[in-house]
N, C-alpha and C positions, 0 to 999 in steps of 0.2 A: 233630874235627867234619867240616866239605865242604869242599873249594876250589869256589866256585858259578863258575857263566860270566858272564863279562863282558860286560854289553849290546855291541852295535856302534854306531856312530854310521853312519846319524844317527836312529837310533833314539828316537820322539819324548818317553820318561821323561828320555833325558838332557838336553832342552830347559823339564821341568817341574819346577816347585819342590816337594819333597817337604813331609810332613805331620808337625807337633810331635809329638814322642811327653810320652805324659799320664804314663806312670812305670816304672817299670824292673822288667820280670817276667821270670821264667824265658825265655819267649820273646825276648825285647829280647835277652839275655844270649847265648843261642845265635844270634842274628844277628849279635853282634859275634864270637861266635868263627869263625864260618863267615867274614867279613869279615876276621879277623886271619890265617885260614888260608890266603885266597884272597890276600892281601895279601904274603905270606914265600913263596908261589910262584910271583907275578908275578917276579922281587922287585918289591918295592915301599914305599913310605917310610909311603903312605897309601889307605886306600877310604871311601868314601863309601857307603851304602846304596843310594843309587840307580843308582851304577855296575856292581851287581848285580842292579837290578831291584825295589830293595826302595824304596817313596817314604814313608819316613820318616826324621828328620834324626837321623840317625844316622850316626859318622862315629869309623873310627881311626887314630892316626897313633902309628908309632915308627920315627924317624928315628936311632937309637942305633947302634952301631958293634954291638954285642953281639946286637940284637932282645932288650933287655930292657927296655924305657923304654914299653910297650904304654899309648897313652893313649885309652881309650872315653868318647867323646863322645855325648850327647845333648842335642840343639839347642844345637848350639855358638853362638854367636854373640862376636865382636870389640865390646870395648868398649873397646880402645884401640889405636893403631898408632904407630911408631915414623916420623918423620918422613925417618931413616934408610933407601935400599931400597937393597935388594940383588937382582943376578941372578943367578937360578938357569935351569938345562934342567929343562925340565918338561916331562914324557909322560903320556899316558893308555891304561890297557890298553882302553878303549871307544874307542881307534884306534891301532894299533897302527904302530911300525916310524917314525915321526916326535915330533918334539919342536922344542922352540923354546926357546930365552932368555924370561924373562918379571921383570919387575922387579915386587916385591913389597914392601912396609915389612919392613925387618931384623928388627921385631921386635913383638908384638902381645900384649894381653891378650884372654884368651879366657874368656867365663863358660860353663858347660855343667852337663848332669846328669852325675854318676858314675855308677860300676855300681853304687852304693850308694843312690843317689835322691838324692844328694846335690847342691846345686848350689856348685859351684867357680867359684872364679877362677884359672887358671895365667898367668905368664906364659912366653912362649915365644920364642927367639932363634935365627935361622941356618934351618938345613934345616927343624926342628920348626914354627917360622915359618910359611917357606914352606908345609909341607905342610898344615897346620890352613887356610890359605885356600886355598887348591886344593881342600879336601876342601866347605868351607863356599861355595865358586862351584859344586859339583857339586850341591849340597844348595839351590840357588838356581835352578836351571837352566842354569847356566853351562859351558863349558868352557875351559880353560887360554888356549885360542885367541883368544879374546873381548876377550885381554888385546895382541892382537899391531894392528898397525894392518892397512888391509883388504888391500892388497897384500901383505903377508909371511903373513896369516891365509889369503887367494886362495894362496898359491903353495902353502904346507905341505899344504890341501887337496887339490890338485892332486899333490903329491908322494903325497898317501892314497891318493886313487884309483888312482893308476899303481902302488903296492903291493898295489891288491885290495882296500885297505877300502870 
């Protein structure tokens, strides 16, 4: 399919909360592959729709040693989280060249549509974790940074702009 370009920050879709998708068509289908494409040439673990431009809650994630664990999401949503967190470095190719530590629950249940129209429940542990909420704060209007307090979210900022973004 396309590797699409990744919005910039501060780009004001990456501040808006995308729109439910009503059911999974051929269209939906090639936006997740355009998303997994663009996703394995960042690298990267996950994309969100809107980190391409696209504002519906659409979102993939495969955090697998192989890039065989491809999981397409529509309107994901967390219905359970793990009291457990863990820190990961987390980046966003909609700012490129910084990242940050960010503590997330270890582990989370997620309900979403399939590629099949299907609605699941997964649960999810570690990276896949992390990356499903990272993907569902883009899908929110959030970004990674959101999560840092305002002084280390002010400096990495600042670290953005002295890179150019």
């Amino acid at each position: 399919m396309t590797v699409r370009p990744c919005l910039r920050w501060p780009d004001a879709r990456l501040r808006s909360a995308a729109q439910p998708v009503a059911g999974i068509t051929e269209e939906i289908r090639a936006i997740w592959q355009d998303m997994i494409d663009t996703m394995d040439a960042m690298p990267g673990v996950g994309l969100a729709a809107p980190q391409i431009g696209v504002m519906l809650r659409l979102a993939v994630v495969d955090a697998s040693e192989r890039r065989d664990r491809r999981i397409r999401m529509a309107n994901p949503e967390i219905i359970d989280a793990s009291a457990i967190m863990n820190d990961h470095e987390e980046a966003s190719p909609n700012l490129p060249g910084v990242f940050a530590k960010v503590s997330r629950p270890r582990g989370v249940a997620v309900r979403f549509m399939d590629e099949n129209g299907m609605l699941v429940r997964r649960d999810l542990v570690g990276l896949e974790a992390t990356s499903v909420q990272h993907q569902i704060d883009h899908l929110n209007g959030k970004m990674y940074f959101d999560h840092l307090s305002k002084v280390k979210r002010d400096m990495l900022l600042r670290r953005a702009r002295k890179l150019g973004n």
